[in-house]
Structure formats: C-alpha cells, structure tokens
C-alpha positions as CSV (number, residue, x, y, z in Angstrom):
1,X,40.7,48.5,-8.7
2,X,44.5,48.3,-8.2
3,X,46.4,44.6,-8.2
4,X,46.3,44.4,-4.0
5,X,42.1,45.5,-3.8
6,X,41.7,43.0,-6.4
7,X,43.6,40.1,-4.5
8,X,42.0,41.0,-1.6
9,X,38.9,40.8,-3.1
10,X,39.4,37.2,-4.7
11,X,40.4,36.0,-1.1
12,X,37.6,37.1,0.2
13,X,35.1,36.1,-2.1
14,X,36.9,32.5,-2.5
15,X,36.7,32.6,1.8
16,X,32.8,32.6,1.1
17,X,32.2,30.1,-1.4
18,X,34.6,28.0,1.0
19,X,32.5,29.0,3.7
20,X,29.2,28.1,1.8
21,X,30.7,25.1,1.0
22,X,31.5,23.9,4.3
23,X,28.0,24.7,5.7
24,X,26.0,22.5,2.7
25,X,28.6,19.6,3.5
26,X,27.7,19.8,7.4
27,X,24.1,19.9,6.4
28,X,24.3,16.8,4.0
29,X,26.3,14.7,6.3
30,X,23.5,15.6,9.1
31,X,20.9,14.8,7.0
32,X,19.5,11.5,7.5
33,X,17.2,10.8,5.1
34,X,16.8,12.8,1.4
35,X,14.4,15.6,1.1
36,X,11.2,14.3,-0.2
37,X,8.9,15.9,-2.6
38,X,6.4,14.4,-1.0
39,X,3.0,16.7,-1.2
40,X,-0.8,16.1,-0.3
41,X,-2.9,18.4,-2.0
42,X,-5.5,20.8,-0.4
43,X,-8.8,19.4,0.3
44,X,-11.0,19.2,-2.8
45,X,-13.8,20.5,-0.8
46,X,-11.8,24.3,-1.7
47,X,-12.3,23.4,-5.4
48,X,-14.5,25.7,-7.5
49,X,-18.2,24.6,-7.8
50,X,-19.2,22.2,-10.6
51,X,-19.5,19.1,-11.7
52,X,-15.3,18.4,-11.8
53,X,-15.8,19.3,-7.7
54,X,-18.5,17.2,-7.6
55,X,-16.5,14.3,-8.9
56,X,-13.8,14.3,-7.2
57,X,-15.4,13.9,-3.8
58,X,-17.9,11.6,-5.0
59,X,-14.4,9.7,-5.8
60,X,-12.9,10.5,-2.1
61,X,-16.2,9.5,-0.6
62,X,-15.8,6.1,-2.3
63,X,-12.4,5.9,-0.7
64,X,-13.1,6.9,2.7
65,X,-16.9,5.8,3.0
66,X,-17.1,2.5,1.0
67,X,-19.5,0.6,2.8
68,X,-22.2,3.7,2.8
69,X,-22.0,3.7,-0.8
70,X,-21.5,0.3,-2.6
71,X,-21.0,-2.0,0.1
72,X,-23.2,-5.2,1.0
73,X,-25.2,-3.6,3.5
74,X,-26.6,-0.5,1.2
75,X,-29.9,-0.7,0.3
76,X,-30.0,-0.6,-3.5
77,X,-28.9,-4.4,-4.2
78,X,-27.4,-3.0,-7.7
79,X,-24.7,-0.9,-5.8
80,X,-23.5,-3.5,-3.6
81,X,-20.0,-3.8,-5.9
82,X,-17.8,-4.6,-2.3
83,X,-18.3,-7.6,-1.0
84,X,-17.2,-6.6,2.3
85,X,-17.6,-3.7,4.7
86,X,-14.1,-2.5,4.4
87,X,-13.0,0.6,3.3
88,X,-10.8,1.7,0.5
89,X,-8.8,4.1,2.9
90,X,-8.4,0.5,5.5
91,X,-5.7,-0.1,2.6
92,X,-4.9,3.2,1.2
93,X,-4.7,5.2,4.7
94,X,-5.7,8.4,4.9
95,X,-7.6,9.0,1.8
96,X,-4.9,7.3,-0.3
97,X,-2.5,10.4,0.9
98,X,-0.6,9.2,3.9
99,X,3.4,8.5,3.1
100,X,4.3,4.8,2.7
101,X,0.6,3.6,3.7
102,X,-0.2,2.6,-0.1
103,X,-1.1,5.9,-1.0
104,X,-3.0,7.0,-4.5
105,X,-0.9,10.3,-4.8
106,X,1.3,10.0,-8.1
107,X,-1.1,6.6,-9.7
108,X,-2.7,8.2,-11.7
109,X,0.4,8.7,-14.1
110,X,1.3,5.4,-13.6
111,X,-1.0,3.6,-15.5
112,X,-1.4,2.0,-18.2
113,X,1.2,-0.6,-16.7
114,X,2.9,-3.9,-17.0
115,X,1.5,-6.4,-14.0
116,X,3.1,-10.0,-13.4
117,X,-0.2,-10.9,-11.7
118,X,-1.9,-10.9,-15.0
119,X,1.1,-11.0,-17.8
120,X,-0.4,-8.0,-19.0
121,X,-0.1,-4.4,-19.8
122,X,-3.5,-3.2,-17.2
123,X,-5.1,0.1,-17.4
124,X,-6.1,2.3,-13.7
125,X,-9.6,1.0,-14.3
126,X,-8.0,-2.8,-14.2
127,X,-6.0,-2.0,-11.0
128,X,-8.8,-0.8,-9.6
129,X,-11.2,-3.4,-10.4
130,X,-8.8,-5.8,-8.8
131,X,-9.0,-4.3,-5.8
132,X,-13.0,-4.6,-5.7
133,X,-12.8,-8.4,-6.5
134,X,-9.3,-9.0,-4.0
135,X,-9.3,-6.9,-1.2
136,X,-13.3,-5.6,-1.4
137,X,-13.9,-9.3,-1.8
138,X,-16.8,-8.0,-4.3
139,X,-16.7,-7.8,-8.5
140,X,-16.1,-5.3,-11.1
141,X,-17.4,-1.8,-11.5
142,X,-18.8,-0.7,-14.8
143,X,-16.0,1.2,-16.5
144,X,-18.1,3.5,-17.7
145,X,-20.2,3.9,-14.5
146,X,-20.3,7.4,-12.3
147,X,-18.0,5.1,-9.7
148,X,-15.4,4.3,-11.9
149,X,-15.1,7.6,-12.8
150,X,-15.1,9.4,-9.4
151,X,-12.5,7.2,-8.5
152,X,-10.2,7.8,-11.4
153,X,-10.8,11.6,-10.9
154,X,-9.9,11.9,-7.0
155,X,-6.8,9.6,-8.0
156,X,-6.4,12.2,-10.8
157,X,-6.9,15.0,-8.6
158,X,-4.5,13.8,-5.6
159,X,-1.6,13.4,-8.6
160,X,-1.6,16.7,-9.5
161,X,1.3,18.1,-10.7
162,X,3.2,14.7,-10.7
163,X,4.7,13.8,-14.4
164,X,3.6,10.8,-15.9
165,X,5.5,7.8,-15.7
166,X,7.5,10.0,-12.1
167,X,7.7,7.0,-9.3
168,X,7.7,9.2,-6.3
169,X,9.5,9.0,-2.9
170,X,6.6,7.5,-0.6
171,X,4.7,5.3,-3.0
172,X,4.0,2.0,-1.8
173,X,5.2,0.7,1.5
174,X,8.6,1.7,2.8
175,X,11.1,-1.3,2.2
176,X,11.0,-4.1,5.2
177,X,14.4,-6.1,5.0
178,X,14.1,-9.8,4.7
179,X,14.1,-11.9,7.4
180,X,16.6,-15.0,7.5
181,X,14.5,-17.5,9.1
182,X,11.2,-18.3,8.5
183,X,8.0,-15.9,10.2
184,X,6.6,-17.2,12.9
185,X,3.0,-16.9,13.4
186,X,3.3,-18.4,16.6
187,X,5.5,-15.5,18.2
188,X,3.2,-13.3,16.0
189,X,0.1,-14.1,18.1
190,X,2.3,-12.5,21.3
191,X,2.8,-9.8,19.1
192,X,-1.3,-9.2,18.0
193,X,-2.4,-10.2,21.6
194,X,0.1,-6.9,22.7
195,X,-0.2,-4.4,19.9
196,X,-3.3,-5.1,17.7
197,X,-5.3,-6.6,19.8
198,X,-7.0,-3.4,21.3
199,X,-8.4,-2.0,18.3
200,X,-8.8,-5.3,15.5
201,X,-10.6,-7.4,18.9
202,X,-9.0,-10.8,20.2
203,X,-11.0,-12.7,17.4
204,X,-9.8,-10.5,14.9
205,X,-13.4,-9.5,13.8
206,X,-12.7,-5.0,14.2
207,X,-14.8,-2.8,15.7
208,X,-18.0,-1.6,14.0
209,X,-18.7,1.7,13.5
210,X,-22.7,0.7,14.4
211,X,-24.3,-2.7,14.0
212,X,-24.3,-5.3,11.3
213,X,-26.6,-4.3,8.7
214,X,-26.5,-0.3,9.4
215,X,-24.1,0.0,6.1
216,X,-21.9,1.9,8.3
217,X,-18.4,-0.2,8.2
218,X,-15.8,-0.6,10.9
219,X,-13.8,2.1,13.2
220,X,-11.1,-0.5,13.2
221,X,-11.6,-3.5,10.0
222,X,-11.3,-7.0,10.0
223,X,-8.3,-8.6,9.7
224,X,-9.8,-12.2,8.9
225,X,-13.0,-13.8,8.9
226,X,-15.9,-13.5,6.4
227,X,-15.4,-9.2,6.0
228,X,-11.8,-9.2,5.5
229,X,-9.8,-9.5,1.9
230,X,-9.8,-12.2,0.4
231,X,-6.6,-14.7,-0.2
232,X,-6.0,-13.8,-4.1
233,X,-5.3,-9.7,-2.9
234,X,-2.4,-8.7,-2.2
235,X,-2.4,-8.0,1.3
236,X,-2.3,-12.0,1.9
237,X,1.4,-12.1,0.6
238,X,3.9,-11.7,3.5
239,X,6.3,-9.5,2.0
240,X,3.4,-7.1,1.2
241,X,1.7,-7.0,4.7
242,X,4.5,-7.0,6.6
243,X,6.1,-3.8,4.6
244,X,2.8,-2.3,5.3
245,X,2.1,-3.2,8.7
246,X,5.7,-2.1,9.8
247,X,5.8,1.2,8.4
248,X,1.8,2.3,9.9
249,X,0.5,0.3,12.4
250,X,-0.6,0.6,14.7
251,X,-2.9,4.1,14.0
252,X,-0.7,6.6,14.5
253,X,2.5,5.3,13.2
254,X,4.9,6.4,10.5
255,X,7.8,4.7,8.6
256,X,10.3,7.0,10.2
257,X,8.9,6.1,13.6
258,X,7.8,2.8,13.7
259,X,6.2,0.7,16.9
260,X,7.3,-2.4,16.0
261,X,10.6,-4.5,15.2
262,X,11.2,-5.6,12.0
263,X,11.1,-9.6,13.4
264,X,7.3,-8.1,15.1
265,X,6.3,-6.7,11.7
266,X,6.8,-10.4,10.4
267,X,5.9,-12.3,12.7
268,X,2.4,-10.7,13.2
269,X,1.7,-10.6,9.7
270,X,2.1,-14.5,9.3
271,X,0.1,-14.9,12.1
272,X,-2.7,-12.7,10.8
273,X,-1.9,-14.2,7.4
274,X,-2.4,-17.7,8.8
275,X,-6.5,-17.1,9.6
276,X,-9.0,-18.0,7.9
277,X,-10.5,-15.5,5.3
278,X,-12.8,-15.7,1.8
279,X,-11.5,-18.1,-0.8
280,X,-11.3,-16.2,-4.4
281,X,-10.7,-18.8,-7.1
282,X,-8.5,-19.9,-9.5
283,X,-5.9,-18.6,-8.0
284,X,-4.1,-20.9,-9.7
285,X,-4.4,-18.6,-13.1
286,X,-2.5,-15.9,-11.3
287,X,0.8,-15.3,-13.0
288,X,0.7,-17.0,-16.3
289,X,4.7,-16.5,-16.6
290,X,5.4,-18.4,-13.1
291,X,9.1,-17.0,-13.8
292,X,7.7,-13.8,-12.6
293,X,5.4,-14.9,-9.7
294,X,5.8,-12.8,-6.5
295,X,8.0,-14.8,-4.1
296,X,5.3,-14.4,-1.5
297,X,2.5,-15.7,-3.3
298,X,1.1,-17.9,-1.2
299,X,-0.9,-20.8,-3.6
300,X,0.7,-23.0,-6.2
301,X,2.1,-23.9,-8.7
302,X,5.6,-22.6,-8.7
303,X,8.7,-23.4,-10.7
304,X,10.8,-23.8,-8.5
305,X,11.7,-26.5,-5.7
306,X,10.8,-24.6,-3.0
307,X,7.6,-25.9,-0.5
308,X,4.6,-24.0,-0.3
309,X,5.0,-23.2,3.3
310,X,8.2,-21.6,2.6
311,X,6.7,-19.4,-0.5
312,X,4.0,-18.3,2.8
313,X,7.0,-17.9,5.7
314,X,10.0,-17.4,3.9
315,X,12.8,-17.2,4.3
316,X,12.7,-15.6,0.9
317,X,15.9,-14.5,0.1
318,X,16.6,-18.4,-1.1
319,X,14.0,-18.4,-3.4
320,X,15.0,-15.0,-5.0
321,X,18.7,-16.2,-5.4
322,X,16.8,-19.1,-7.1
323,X,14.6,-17.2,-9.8
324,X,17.7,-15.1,-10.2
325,X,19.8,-18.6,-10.9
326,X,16.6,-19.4,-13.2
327,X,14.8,-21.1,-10.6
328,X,16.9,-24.3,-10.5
329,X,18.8,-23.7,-7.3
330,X,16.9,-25.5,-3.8
C-alpha cells in the first residue's frame, strides 16, 4: 500500500470509529435509565424430574399458596406456622420475581448478613423466620423441616446465576424521596377511598378468595385488622411501605410507571399504617444498638429527642441529620 492509499485508509477508518462514537454517545444521552440485569428465571415446572424439582415448587407453592399449606385455616393444627391468611407473594409480588416489589431473586447470596433489627450477623433461615412471626403474624418454622427447606431452595433456584454477596439492580423497593412535612393519614384516607379502596374493601378487611375457614386466602389481603401483619414487621414502618406501595400498587403497576404521587404514596401508607393491627411484643427489644434503629420504627425507645409521632410521620430527614450529628441535634 503506497503513502496516499494508506492515508486514505487511516481517514477512513478514524471517520468510523468517530462515527461509532457518536452513535453510542446519542444512545447514552437518550437513555434514561441504566440497563438492568435484571432476569426471572424460567418456571421450575421445566426442571428435570426429581426430588430437587420437587423442592423447588414445594418452596414456590409456599410462596404463592401460604394459607393452603401452613396457614390457620389448614386442617393439620401442626402446620398452621402463619398466623394469618396472607400470602408470602402479598409481600414478595409475583412469586418473589417482580422488579422493585421485594423480590427473592439474588437473596439467596445475600445471606448470612448483618441486621440492625437484631444486632446480629442472621442466617436466610433467620430472615425468613422473621417473616413468619412479623408479617405472617405466626412463629418459627423448624430449620430443619421440609418447609424451611423448600423455601430456601425456590429462593436458591430464583438466584441462579447471581454471585454471592452481588446486590442487584431491582432488589428491594425502588427509592421514594423524603417528604418534608409530616404524612398525613388524613389526606391518605382520600387517597385509599380513590385508589385502594376497590380491591382491599372500605374496611380494609380484602377480598377472600372463598369463605372464612376454607384455607383458601385472599384475592386482594388485608391491610389491617386481625389477618394483616403485625406492628413489629416491617411493612408497619413508613419509609418501607410507602417505597413499596409507590413503586406497585395498585395491581398492575411498576416503578417506572407509577399511579400515584410520591405525596399519595405517603400519605396512604400513614393512613393504612395508622389502623389497628396484631400487637407482637417486646417490640421494645428491637435494635439493641438504638444508634442504628430504623428512622421509621414506629415504638420506643429512641436516643434521640425526637417524638414518637414524628419517628411514625416523619418528616425524617431531621432525625437522619440527627443520628448523623450522633443523635444530639432536635
């Protein structure tokens, strides 16, 4: 190749890379959100026959069909662990697999963990039994029973491929930002009475599936009232529900869509959070290193000056400047 085919031939290969160049930037500046590696694995029902199948959807029919299986309705009295008729999935949408609706996809490599609820490093088995004596309002599975290991196998199953100790994009519920008055429960009713209302009933109470007794749980669950979570899980802190109820309800929603306003997403929370529900106690034995007690929790005692109503309302970004400040700002 002589000088002038060769300098041609840089121009036009430079001209490309330019060109290439160009087209990512136009991409990334159109792109409004960062690609997610988000992934739901296929149903387990395609796995091969045997008993690791068998697990598995023993585990996602635990999720997704609670009350059939160990809630307070079934007819063995030794498998009634919930103590409600909720299901696992009225949390964990979807089968634990739906984006931002506290979803069990990547968990399983997130355990064993450090949790300021207990001061303590807590195993999967832990998390999970707190969710049957919070939100299932019920007590502990045997860790060595088939239940506890069906769970931890569909949770192992749905976090395939995820590397331990990997916090992935759409874990959780997607951020809410903070409000800088206090929620309202009162403008929250409005909000319940126009959006929730349909499906969760005026009293709050869901929609059965059948009839009280049949073991056959809601179509839409409790938010309150005697079959709802109790006020030691975590759905009772307004930071928590809020997030959550922002980002999926109602049915149908998703983060990048939402129905509601952030101020709605608030306000109905602390309006839902404001009814009366099951009592778990000693709640007071809840963070042993107050220094690290959620903002949100709503029961005593607390280090810092701040009223108990404003630990359940907010506005929280005071009391986080405070614990930042070591707690001794007002």
């Amino acid at each position: 190749m002589n000088r002038r085919a060769a300098a041609i031939s840089s121009v036009l290969i430079m001209t490309f890379i330019l060109s290439g160049l160009a087209v990512a930037q136009t991409a990334e500046t159109t792109l409004t959100k960062p690609k997610s590696d988000w992934a739901v694995p296929p149903d387990p029902e395609g796995l091969e026959r045997g008993p690791w199948r068998e697990m598995v959807l023993y585990g996602k029919q635990l999720i997704v069909e609670t009350p059939r299986v160990v809630g307070p309705e079934v007819s063995n009295p030794a498998m009634r662990y919930a103590g409600n008729n909720l299901t696992c999935q009225s949390c964990h949408l979807s089968g634990g697999t739906q984006r931002f609706g506290l979803p069990l996809i990547g968990v399983y490599g997130a355990f064993p963990t450090y949790m300021a609820r207990e001061n303590e490093v807590r195993t999967l088995e832990d998390r999970i039994n707190g969710c049957f004596e919070r939100s299932m309002n019920g007590r502990a599975l045997p860790g060595d029973s088939r239940e506890m290991k069906a769970i931890l196998s569909y949770i192992q199953y749905l976090s395939t491929g995820i590397p331990v100790g990997k916090t992935i994009e759409g874990r959780g519920s997607a951020a809410l930002p903070l409000l800088q008055r206090a929620a309202s429960p009162q403008r929250g009713a409005a909000v319940y009475k126009k959006i929730c209302m349909e499906c969760h009933q005026s009293d709050g109470q869901g929609k059965r599936i059948g009839s009280k007794g049949d073991a056959e749980g809601y179509q839409f669950p409790p938010l309150w009232g005697p079959d709802s979570f109790n006020d030691g899980a975590g759905m009772h802190r307004l930071i928590a529900s809020a997030s959550f109820i922002r980002a999926n309800m109602p049915v149908g929603t998703t983060y990048e869509a939402p129905m509601l306003s952030v101020e709605e997403a608030w306000d109905v929370a602390a309006y839902i959070n404001a009814q009366q529900r099951p009592a778990r106690a000693h709640l007071e034995l809840d963070y042993p290193n107050l220094g690290r007690k959620a903002v949100d929790a709503p029961f005593p005692p607390f280090t810092d000056a701040f009223s108990l109503q404003q630990h359940r309302l907010g506005p929280f970004q005071p009391i986080i400047d405070g614990q930042r400040r070591g707690g001794r700002e007002r």
